[in-house]
Structures are given as structure tokens and as C-alpha cells.
Residue frames relative to the residue before (quaternion, step in Angstrom):
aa qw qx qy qz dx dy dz
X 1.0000 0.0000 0.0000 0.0000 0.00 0.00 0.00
X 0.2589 -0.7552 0.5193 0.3050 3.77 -0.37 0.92
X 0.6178 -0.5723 0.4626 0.2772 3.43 -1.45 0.85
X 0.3350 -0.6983 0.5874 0.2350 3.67 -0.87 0.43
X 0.2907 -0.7159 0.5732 0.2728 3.85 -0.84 0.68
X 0.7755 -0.5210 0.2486 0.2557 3.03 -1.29 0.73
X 0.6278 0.4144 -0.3618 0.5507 3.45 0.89 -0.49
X 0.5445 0.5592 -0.5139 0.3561 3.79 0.73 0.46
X 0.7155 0.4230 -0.1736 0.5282 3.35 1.23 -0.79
X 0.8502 0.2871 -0.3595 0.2560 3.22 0.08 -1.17
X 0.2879 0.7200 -0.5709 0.2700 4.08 0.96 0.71
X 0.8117 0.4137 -0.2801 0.3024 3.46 1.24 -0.84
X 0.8449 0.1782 -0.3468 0.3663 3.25 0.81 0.12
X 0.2046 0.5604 -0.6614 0.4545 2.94 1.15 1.78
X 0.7348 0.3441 -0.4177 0.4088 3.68 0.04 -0.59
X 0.4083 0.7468 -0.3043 0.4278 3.64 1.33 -0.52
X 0.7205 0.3984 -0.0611 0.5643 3.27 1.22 -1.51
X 0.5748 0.5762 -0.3268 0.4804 3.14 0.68 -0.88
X 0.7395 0.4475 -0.3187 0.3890 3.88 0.41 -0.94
X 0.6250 0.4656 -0.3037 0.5480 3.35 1.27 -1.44
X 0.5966 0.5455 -0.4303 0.4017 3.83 0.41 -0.44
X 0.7019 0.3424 -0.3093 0.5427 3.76 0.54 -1.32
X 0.5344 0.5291 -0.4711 0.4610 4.07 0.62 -0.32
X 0.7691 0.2970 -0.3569 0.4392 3.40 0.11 -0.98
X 0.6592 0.4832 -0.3908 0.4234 3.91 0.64 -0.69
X 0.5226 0.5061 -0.4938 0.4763 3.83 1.32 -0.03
X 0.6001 0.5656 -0.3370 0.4543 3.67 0.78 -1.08
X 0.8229 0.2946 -0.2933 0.3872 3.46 0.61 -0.66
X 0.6679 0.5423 -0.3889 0.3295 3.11 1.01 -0.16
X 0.4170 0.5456 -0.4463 0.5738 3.45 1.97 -0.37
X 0.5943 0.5712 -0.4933 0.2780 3.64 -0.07 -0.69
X 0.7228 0.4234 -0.2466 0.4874 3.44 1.13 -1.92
X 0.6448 0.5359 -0.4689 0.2779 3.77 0.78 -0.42
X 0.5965 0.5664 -0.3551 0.4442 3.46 1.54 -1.03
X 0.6142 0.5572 -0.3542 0.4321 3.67 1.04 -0.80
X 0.6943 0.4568 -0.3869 0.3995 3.36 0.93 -0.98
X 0.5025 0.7478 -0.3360 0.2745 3.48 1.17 -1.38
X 0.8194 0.3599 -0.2022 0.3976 3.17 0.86 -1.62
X 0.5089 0.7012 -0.3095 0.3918 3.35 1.61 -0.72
X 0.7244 0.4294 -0.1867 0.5060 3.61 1.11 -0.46
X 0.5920 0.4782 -0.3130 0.5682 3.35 1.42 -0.29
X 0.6069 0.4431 -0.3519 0.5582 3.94 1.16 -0.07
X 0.5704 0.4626 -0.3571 0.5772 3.48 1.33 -0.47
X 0.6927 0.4389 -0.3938 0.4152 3.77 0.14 -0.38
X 0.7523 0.5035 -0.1680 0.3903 3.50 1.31 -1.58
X 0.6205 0.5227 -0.3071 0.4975 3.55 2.14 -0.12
X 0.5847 0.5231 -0.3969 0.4763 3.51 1.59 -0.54
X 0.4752 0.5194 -0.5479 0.4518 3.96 1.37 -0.88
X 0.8327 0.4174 -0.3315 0.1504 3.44 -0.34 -1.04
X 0.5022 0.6062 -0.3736 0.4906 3.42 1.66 -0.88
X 0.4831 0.6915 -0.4274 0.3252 3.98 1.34 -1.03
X 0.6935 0.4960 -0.2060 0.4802 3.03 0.83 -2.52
X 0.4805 0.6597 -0.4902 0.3060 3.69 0.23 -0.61
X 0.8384 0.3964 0.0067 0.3740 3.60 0.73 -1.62
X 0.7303 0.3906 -0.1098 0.5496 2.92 2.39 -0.07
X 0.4292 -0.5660 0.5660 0.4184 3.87 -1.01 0.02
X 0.4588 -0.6367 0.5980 0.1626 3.11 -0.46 2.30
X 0.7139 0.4157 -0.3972 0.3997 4.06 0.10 -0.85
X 0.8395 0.1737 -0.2217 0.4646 3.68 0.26 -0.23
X 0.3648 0.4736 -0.6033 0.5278 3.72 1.17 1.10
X 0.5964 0.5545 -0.3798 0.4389 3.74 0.66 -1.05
X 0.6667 0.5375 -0.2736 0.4378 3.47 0.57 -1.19
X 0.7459 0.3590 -0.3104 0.4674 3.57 0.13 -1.45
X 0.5241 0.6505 -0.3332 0.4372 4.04 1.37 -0.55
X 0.6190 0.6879 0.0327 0.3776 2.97 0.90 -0.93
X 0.6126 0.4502 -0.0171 0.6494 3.19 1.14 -1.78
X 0.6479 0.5564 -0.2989 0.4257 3.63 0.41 -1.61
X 0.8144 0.4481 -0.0403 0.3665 3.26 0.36 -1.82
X 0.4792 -0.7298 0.4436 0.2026 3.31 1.72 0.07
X 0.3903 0.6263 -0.5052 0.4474 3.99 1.17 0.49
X 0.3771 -0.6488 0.6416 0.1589 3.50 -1.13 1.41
X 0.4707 -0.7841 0.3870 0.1180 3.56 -0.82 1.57
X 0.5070 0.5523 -0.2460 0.6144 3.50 2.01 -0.36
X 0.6029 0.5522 -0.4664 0.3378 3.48 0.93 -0.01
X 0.6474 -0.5279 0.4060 0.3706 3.91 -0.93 1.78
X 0.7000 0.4652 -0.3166 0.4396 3.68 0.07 -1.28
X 0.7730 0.4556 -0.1946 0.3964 3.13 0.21 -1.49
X 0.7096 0.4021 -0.2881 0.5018 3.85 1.05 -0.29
X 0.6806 0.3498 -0.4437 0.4663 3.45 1.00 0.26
X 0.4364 0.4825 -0.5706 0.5011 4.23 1.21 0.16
X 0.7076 0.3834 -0.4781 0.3516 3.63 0.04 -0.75
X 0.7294 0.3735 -0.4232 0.3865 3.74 0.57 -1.09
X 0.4594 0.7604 -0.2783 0.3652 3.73 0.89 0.05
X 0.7667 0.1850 0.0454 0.6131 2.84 1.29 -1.56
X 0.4788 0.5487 -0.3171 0.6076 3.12 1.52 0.90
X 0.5037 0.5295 -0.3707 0.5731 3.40 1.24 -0.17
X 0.7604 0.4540 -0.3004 0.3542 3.63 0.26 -1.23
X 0.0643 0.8092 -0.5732 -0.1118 3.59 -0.76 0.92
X 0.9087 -0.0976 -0.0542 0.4021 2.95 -2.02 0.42
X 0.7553 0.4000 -0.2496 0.4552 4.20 0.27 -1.60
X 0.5482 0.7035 -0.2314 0.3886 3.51 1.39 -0.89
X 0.5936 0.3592 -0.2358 0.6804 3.46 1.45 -1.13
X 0.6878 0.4269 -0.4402 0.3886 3.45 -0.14 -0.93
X 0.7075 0.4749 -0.3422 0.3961 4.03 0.69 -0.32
X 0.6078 0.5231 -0.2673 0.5342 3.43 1.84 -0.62
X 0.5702 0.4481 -0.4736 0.4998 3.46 0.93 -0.58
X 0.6710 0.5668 -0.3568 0.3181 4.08 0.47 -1.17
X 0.6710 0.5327 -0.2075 0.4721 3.30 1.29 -0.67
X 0.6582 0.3894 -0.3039 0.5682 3.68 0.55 -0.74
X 0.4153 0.5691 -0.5471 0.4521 4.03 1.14 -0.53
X 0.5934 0.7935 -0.0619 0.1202 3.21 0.23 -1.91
X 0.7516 0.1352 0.1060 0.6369 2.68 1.07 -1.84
X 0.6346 0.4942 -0.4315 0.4084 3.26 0.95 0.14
X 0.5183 0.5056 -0.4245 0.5436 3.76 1.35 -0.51
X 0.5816 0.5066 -0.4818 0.4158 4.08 0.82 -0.48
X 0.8721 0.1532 -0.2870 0.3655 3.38 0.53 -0.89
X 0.3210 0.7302 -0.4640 0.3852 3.30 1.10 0.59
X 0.6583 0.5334 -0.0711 0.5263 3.31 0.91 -1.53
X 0.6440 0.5300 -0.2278 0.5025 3.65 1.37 -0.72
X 0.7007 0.3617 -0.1797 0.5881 3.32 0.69 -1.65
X 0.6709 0.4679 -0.4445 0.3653 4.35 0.48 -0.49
X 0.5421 0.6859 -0.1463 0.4630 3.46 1.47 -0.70
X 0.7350 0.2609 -0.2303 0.5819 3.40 1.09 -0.68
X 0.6777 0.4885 -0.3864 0.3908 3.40 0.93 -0.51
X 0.5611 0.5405 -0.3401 0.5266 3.41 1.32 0.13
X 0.4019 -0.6883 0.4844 0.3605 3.64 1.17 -0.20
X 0.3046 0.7976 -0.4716 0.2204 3.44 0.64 0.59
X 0.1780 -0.7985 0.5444 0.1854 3.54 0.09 0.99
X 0.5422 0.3703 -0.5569 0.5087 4.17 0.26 0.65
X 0.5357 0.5674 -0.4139 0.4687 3.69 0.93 -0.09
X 0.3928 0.5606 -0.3867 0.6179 3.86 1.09 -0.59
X 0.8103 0.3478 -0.2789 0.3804 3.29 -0.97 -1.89
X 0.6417 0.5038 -0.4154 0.4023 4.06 0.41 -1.33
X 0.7381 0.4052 -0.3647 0.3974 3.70 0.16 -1.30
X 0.5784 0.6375 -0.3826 0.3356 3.55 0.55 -0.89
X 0.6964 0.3415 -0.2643 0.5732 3.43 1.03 -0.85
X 0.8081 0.4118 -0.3260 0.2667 3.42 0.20 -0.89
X 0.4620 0.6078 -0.4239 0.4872 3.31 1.81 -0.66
X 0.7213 0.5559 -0.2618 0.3196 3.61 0.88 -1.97
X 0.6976 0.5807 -0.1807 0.3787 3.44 1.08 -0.77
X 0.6583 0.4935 -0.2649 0.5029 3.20 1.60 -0.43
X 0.5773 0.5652 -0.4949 0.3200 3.74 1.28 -0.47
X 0.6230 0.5113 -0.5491 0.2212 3.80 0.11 -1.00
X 0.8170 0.2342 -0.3136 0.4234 3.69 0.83 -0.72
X 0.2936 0.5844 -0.5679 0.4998 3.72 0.90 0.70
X 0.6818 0.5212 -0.1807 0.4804 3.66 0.71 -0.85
X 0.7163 0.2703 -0.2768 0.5807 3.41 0.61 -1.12
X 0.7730 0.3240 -0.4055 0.3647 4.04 0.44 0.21
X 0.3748 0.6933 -0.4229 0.4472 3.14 1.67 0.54
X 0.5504 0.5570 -0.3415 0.5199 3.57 1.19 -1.49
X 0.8955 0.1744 -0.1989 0.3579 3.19 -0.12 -1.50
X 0.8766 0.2013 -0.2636 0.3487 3.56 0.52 0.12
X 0.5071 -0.7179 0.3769 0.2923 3.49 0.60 1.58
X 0.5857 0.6302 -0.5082 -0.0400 3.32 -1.49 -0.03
X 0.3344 -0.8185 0.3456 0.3144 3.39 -0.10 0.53
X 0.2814 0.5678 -0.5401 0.5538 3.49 0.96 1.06
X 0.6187 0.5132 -0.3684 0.4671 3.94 0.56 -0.97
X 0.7338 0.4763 -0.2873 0.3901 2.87 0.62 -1.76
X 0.6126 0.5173 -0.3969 0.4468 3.95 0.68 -0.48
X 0.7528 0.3604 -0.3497 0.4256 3.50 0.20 -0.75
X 0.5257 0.5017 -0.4459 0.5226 3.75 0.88 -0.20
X 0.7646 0.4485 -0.2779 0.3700 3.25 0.25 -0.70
X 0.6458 0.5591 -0.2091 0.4760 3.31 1.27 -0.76
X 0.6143 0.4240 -0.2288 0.6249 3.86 1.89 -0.76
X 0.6295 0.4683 -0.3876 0.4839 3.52 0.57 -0.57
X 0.6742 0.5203 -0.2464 0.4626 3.40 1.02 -0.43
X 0.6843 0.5397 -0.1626 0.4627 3.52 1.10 -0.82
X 0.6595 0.4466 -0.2464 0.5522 3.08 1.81 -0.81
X 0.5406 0.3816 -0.5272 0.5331 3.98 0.99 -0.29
X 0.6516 0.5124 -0.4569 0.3227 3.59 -0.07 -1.09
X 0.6428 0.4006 -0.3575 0.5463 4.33 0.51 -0.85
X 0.6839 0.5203 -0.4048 0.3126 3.61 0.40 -0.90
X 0.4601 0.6466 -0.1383 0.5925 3.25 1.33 -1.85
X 0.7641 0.3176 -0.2300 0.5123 3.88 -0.07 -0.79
X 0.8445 0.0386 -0.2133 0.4898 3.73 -0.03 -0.32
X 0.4367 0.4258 -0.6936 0.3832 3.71 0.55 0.72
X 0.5899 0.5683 -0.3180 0.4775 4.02 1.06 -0.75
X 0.6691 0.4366 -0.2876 0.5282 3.83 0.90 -0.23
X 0.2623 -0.7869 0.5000 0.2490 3.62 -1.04 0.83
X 0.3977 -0.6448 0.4631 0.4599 3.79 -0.51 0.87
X 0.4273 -0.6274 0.5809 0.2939 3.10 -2.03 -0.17
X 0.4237 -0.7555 0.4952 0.0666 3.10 -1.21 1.12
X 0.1458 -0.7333 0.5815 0.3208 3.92 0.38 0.45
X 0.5981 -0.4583 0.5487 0.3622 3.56 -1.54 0.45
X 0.2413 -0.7330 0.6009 0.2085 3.40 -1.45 0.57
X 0.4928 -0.7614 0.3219 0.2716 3.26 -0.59 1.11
């Protein structure tokens, strides 16, 4: 049987690779958009509050409200205000520090992977991995099936990085 030279074979499971490579680098790069996605929505939801800081939270709500065309007798809509009528002045100033907080985490998460940074990998894995037990414990106690997505959606993100760089060999720098 005559031998095949190498450039007969090895096209396939370079192109083989090649697909599973751009698949996984599509997976990660959704990952860094969903990180980034949310990272900017904690940036928007930390500048609201620093806003309310500088205002009467009861008649920003209102003119919000008014704008947006939201009937003020609506059940839902009278328990966010008394909610967010509860929270005063030190209360915001601790909510605004927090969403900062976490949004530079997943900022810093999602910019990292979209760069292909492989300490990006290792960072989310923990921080994603570290956040389910109490995603979980406020899932138990407060139902919702919005919870139930984002657990599912981290619990997922964390096999998929784990799965991905226990399957990747590290690099070793040469020793000199």
C-alpha cells in the first residue's frame, strides 16, 4: 500500500480544528459580550443612583413616571416607588459603590476574554463560580424564572471555561 505524505492528511484535521477552534472562540467571545453587556448596565444603574443622590428620589420617580406614561395606581408600580422610597441618601451612596464594583468585575471579565486572554478564563471561572451558591440560595428562596436563567447561564459558563482550559495545555516559559 503506498504511504501517503503528509500534506495528504494533515489538511483534515487542521480544518477539523480549525472549526472546533472558531466555535469555541465564538462561545467565548459571546461569553465576553454577555459579561460586557451586563457590565454597562451596572454602569448605567450606578450613574442612575449617583443622579438620585442630587435629587428628590419622590419627584425624579414622578417626573420618570409621567415621561414614561406609567399609570401611578398601577399595584406594581406602587410598590417600586414605596421601595425606592424607603432607601435614603447613605443607602444609595452604598448601591451606587456596589454596582461600581461589580461592574469593573465584569467589565474586566468580559474585556479580558474578548482579548483572548487566557487569565481572563481562570478570573471568570472563579468569579462567575463564586457567585452561584448565593444566586442559588436566592433562587430557593425567591422564585423567578429570570434567576433561574442567569444561574443557569453561569453554571454553564463556568463548566464550559473549566472544560476549556482543563482541555488546554498551559505554557511553560523555557528555563534559562
Amino acid at each position: 500500500m503506498p504511504k501517503l505524505s503528509s500534506s495528504h492528511t494533515s489538511h483534515i484535521p487542521r480544518r477539523n480544528l480549525g472549526r472546533r477552534a472558531a466555535s469555541r472562540n465564538r462561545i467565548i467571545l459571546l461569553i465576553a459580550v454577555f459579561k460586557l453587556a451586563k457590565g454597562l448596565i451596572l454602569v448605567a444603574a450606578g450613574i442612575g443612583a449617583l443622579k438620585l443622590l442630587r435629587h428628590d428620589v419622590a419627584s425624579s420617580l414622578a417626573n420618570w413616571f409621567a415621561l414614561v406614561r406609567v399609570d401611578p395606581d398601577n399595584r406594581y408600580i406602587n410598590r417600586l416607588m414605596a421601595g425606592l422610597l424607603a432607601v435614603n441618601h447613605r443607602k444609595l451612596e452604598e448601591i451606587s459603590v456596589g454596582t461600581f464594583f461589580y461592574a469593573a468585575l465584569f467589565l474586566t471579565e468580559g474585556t479580558g476574554l474578548a482579548l483572548g486572554k487566557r487569565w481572563a478564563e481562570y478570573f471568570t471561572s472563579i468569579v462567575t463560580g463564586s457567585f452561584i451558591p448565593l444566586e442559588t440560595y436566592e433562587l430557593i428562596h425567591r422564585f423567578s424564572v429570570v434567576k433561574l436563567i442567569v444561574v443557569a447561564i453561569n453554571v454553564g459558563v463556568v463548566l464550559y471555561l473549566v472544560s476549556r482550559l482543563k482541555g488546554r495545555p498551559s505554557r511553560t516559559r523555557p528555563s534559562c
